[in-house]
Structure formats: structure tokens, C-alpha cells
N, C-alpha and C positions, 0 to 999 in steps of 0.2 A: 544497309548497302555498303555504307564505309564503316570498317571497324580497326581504330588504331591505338597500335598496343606498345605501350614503353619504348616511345619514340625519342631517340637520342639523338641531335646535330649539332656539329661543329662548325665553325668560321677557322681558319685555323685553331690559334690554341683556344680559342674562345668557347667554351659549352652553352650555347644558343638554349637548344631545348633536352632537357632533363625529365627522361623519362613519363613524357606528354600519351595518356591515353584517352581514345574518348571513340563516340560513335556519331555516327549519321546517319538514319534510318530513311528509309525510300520516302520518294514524297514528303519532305519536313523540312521544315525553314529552320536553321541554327543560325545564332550569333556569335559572334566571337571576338570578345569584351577584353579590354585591359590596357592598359596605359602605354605609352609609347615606349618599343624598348625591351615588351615581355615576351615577345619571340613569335607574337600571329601569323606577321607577313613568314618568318620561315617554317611555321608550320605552314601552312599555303605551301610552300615553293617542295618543301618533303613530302607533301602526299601527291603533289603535281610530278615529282619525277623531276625537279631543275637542281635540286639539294640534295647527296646522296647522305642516309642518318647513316651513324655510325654501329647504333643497336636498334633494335624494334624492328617493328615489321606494319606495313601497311595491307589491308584487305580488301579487296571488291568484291561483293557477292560472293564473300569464303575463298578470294583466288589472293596468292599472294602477290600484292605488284609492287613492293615494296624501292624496288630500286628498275623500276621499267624507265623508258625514257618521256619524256614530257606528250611526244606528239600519238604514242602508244595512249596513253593516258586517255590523250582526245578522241582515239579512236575508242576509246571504251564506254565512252560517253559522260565525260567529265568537260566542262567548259569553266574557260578561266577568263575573268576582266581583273585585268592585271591595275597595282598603283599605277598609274602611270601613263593607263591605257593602251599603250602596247600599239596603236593601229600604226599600219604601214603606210609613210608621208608620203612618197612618191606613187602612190595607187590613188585613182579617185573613189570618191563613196562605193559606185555601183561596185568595183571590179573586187575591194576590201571586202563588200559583203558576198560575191558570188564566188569568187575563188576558197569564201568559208562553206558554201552550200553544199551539203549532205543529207542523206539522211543516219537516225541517230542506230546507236547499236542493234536496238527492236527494230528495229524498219519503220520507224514513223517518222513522219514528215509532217509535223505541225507548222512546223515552224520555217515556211516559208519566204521566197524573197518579197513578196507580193506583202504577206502578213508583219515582217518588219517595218517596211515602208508604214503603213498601216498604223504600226503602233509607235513608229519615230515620225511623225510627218513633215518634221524639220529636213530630217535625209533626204526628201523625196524632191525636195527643192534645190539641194546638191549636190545630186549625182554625178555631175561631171567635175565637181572640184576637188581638189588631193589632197588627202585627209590635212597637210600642213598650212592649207587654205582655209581649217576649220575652226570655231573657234571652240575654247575647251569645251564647252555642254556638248556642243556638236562630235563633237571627238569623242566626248564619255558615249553618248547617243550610239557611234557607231562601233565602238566597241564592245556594248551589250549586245544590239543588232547582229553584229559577227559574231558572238557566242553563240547566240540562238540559232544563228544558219548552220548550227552542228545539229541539232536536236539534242543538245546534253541531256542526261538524266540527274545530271547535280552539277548547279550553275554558281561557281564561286567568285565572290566581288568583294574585292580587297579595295577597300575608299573608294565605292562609287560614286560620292559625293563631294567630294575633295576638292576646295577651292572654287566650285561653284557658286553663278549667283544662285538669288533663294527662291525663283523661279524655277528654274533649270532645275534646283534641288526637287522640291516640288514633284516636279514630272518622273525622276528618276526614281522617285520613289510610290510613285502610283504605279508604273514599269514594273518596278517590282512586286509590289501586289499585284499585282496582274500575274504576271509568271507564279507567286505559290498557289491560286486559283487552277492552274493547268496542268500538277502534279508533278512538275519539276521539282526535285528538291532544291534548297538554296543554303549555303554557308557563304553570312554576310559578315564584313567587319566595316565595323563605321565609328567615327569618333561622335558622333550624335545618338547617344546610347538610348535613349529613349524613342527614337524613330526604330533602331534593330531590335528593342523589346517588342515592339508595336507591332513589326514586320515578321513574324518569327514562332516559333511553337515553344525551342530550347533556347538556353543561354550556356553558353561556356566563358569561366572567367581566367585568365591568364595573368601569371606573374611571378616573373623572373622563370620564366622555360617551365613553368607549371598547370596542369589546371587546377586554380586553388576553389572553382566554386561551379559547380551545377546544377541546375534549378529551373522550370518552366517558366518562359520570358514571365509570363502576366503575373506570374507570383512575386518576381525581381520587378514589377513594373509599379505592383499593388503595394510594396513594402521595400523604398527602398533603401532605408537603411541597409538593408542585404549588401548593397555594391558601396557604400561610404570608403570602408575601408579599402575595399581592392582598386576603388578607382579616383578617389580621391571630391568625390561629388559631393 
């Protein structure tokens, strides 16, 4: 589905990522491993459209979108949970998740407002408070919730666990098993590298603007010497 080929970005003078190739096949869960620093979050932001590379080319389905804009992206059926979370403070729950409601490129609509609630049932308790009323789980909570009211067909979470309690952790990662069940594909990055082996089909490993390793999570999960060196474990 995603195929990216000698992907080059800059920060100014700074050369981020260095000729970064790799795939994302329909329906598959990818990890995307590596130390702080090796350039993940800006591969995310260059196949999103928010980073424009300076070489390579990005693909969807063999179409080049290589430098499309972010929200083109979304309409292609690419959903993004941003570090950060991204949700809009001054909207309460209900209007963040409805103002994201579509259906996805295919025309499906799995992924209802009804079925969010559903599977966040914290949200369903505060709908009327704005998102800055939330507290972090709740915020990551409405976050993924609002990817899913696009119907993506590949749903990217850059530290969806980040700073959560281990509850909260917990849940967001049952969330996500749930969604590789319903043939969404997913590229996760998590500094808990043994929950994205766990979560996941592939592993891609980064370092310094590279992929220096790829391998089937359970093989990296069964032996892991494999990641000592790249990630310092």
C-alpha cells in the first residue's frame, strides 16, 4: 500500500533522513523501532505530507504523493495520532469526534461515532468537556477515537503511550489490537519495544536517518539480541 523509496529530509542544514526506503503492505501492523533522535517522528511527518523530502518519492497504491499536502493525505485514507495528540482544546469530545466523521476512501464506514464511544467508554462520560478539560489518557483516548471517525486505511501512532499511567497504557494497547483484527493497517512507534513487537507483523529499525534492520516482529521478539545493538536494550 505504502511504498517509500530513498527518502531524503532536511531541517535546515541538518540531513534528518538519509535515503530511508521501506514498505507498508495493506492490512499489516509495522513497528517503527529506534532510539531517540533517529529520525521516526520525521519519517511520519514526510509520508504525512507536513515535511517536504528533498529526494525520494512516496507511493500510495503506485500513485505518487510524494509531496501532497497533509490533509490530501487524510482524504486518501491515511489517519494520523500525532506525539502529542493533536486534539483541538477548545471543542468538546462529541464535536472533536464528529467534525472527524467520514467515510473512508472505499466507502466504508466501520468506524462509527456510536462504535468509538463503544470502544473508548471513558469518552462517552465526557462529551460535553473540551478536550483541555481532559486528562492525558483521556486526550490520547480521543485522539485515536478521531482517527478512526476517518475510516483510514493505515492508521499511524507516533507515542501512543507516552507518559501514561499503566492502566491507561493497558487499554490503549488492547485499542490497538483491536483495530489490527479489522484490517486496518497500523505503523506504530513506541519506546516500549516489546509491546510493538507483540502488536505487529514487521519491525523496521532506525538509525541516524537509516533503516538499519528489518525482520518479522516475532523473530526480533524470539531473539533479541537482533535489537541490542540498534537500540541499546
Amino acid at each position: 500500500m505504502i511504498h517509500i523509496e530513498e527518502l531524503h529530509t532536511y531541517y535546515g542544514d541538518s540531513h534528518i533522513l538519509r535515503g530511508v526506503s521501506a514498505r507498508i503492505p495493506a492490512a499489516t501492523s509495522v513497528g517503527l523501532l529506534g532510539r531517540n533522535g533517529m529520525g521516526k517522528t520525521t519519517l511520519i511527518r514526510s509520508l504525512m505530507g507536513y515535511v517536504a523530502p528533498a529526494q525520494g518519492r512516496v507511493q500510495y497504491e503506485g500513485r505518487d504523493v510524494t509531496r501532497l499536502a497533509p490533509e490530501k493525505m487524510a482524504r486518501m485514507g491515511l489517519g494520523y495520532v500525532p506525539e502529542g495528540r493533536g486534539i483541538f482544546p477548545n471543542l468538546s469530545v462529541r464535536e472533536n469526534l464528529v467534525m472527524a466523521a467520514r467515510r473512508g476512501p472505499d466507502g466504508r464506514d466501520d468506524w462509527t461515532y456510536d462504535r468509538v464511544l463503544a470502544t473508548f467508554p471513558r469518552l462517552s462520560e465526557r462529551l460535553g468537556n473540551g478536550g483541555d478539560q481532559l486528562s492525558g489518557g483521556e486526550q490520547q483516548m480521543l485522539s485515536i477515537g478521531r482517527a478512526l471517525m476517518t475510516n483510514p486505511r493505515l492508521l499511524i501512532l507516533d507515542e501512543a503511550t507516552e507518559g501514561l499511567a499503566p492502566l491507561i497504557v493497558a487499554e490503549i494497547w488492547r485499542v490497538i489490537a483491536q483495530i489490527r483484527t479489522t484490517g486496518i493497517a497500523t505503523l506504530i512507534v513506541d519506546r516500549d519495544w516489546r509491546k510493538v513487537l507483540a502488536h505487529t507483523d514487521q519491525a523496521l529499525v532506525m538509525e541516524k536517518g537509516q533503516i538499519v534492520l528489518e525482520a518479522a516482529s516475532s523473530a526480533l521478539l524470539a531473539d533479541t539480541r537482533l535489537l541490542t545493538e540498534k537500540l541499546g536494550v
